[in-house]
N, C-alpha and C positions, 0 to 999 in steps of 0.2 A: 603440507596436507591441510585442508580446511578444517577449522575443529567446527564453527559456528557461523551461521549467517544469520543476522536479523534488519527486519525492517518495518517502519513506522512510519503511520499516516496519520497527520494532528490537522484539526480546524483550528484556522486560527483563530477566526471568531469562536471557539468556543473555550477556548484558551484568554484570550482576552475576556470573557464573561468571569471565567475563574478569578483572573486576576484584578477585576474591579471588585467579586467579591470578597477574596480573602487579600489582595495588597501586598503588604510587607510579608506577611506570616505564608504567601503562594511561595515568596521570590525567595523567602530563607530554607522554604521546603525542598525547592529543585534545582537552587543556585549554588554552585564553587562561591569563593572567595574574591576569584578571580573573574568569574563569569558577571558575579555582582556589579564589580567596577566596569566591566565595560557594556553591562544595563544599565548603569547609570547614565553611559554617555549615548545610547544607541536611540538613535531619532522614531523607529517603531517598535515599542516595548512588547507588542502584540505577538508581531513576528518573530522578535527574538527570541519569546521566551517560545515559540513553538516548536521552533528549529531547535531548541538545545535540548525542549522535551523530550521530541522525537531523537534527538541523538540518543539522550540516555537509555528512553525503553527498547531502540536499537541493538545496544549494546547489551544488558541484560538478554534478551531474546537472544542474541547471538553467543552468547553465556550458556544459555540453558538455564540459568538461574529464578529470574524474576529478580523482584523488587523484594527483598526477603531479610530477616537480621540484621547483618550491618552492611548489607545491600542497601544506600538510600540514592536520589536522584541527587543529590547533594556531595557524594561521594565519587560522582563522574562529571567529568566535565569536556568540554570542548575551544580548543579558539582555535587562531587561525596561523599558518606561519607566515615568511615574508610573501611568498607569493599567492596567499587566498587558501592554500590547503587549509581543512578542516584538520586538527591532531586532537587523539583523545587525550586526556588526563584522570587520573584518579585515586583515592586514598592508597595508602599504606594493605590495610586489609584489603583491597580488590587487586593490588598489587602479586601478594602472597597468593591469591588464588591464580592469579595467570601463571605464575611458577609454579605451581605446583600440579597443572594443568599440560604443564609446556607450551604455553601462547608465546611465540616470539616474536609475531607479527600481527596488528591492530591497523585495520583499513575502515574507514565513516566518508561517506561521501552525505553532506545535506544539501535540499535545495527547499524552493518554496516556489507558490506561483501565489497568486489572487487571495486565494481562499486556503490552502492546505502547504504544509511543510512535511517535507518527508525525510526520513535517514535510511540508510543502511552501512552495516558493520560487518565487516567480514574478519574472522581472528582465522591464525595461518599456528601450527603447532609442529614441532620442526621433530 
């Protein structure tokens, strides 16, 4: 059964405005651990960082949540498996709320064109 669907529309230029203005202290705000390292190596920072935004406020909306307590964008994450699939990731506390929800299933598809990146999340509750 679907518990949640959300989905997100980012500029990217206006995402890249963010992040020449705030830099380090954007990328610590809405970046994993893991998502850092491979911003380090991604040839357009602009784009990356839109597509993962959009994943996270994807996912939140599809939550029903928002961005709230120990809801942070920093707390979800996204990469990729062998074959290009997007998979989510996420703390400990966002963990306990899909159990406690019964989410047993987590679907994100991201894309991007020119100008905008988009997500959506579909959680499935058994």
């Amino acid at each position: 059964m679907i518990y949640g669907i959300g989905v997100d529309l980012v500029s990217i230029s206006r995402v890249g405005k963010i992040y020449k203005t705030f830099g380090e202290n954007f990328i610590n705000k809405i970046l994993t651990i893991q998502e850092k390292d491979d911003f380090s190596k991604n040839l357009d920072p602009k784009k990356f960082l839109a597509k993962k935004f959009a994943a996270k406020e994807a996912f939140v909306k599809s939550l029903g949540k928002g961005f709230q307590k120990n809801i942070f964008p920093s707390n979800i994450g996204t990469h990729s498996n062998e074959f290009g699939k997007p998979i989510l990731h996420y703390s400990k506390f966002i963990k306990e709320i899909l159990e406690r929800e019964s989410i047993s299933m987590l679907n994100v598809s991201i894309s991007d064109e020119k100008e905008y990146a988009i997500a959506m999340v579909t959680l499935e509750s058994y």
